[in-house]
N, C-alpha and C positions, 0 to 999 in steps of 0.2 A: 504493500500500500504506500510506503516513504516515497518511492518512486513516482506516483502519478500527486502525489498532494500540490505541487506547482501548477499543473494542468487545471483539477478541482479546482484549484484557490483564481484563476483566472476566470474558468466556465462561472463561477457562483458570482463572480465580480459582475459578469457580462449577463449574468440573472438566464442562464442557459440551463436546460433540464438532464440531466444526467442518470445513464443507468450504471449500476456496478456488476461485473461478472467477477466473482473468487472459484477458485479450485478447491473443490470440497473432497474433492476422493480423486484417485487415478488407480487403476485397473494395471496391472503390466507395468510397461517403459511409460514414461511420459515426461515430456520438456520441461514441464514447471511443477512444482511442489505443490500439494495444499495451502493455501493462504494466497499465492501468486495471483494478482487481481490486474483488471482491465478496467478504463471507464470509456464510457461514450458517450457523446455529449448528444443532441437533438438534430443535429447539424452532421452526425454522423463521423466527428471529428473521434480517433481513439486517441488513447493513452496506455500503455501498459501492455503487459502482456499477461497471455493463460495460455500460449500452445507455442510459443515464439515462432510464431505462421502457421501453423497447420490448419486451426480451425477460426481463426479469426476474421476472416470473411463473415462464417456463417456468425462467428459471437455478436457481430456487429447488427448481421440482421433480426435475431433473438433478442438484442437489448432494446432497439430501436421500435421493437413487437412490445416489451415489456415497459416502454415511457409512453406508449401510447394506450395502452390497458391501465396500468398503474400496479400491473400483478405482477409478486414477486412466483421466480418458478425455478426447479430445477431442468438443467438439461445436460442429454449425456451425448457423446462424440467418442467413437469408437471406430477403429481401422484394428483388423488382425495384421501381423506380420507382414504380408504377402499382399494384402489389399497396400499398406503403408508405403511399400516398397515401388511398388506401382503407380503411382502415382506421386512420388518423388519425398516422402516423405521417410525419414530415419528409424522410425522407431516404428510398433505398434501400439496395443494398450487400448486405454477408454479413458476418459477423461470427464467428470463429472462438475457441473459448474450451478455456481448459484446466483440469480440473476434477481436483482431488485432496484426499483428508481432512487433516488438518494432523495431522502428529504430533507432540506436543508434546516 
């Protein structure tokens, strides 16, 4: 989280709405550790990371789902071995993430 607090502290200045995605659990290999967080602002601006690329496309369009709901939710991201590999990514695994809008 130390990591995106400059980004946050600018978004909230500019009165911008923001979602947060953290690493609740990972399955297997996986890039980031639990706690490892992401924000997005409304404007679709990131900060942060939770797969350092792999799924962060998609985190982006799940937060952007979640500031427009207001619902917080889990969601999970999973590539076996072999799927990972194919598609150019390092590792396999699953990745489980928790996504909720920040209230200021």
């Amino acid at each position: 989280m130390k990591e995106i607090l400059g980004d946050l502290e600018t978004w909230r200045r500019q009165g911008k709405k923001i979602a947060i995605a953290r690493v609740v659990d990972i399955e297997g290999s996986g890039p980031r550790l639990p706690g490892a967080a992401m924000a997005v602002n409304e404007d679709g601006q990131v900060a942060g990371s939770v797969s350092g690329g792999c799924v962060e496309g998609a985190v982006v369009v799940e937060s952007l789902e979640c500031l427009k709901t207001g619902e917080r939710k889990i969601v999970t991201f999973g590539y076996s071995d072999d799927e990972a590999f194919a598609v150019g990514l390092t590792c396999g695994g699953t990745i489980h993430l928790f996504l909720e809008p920040l209230d200021w």
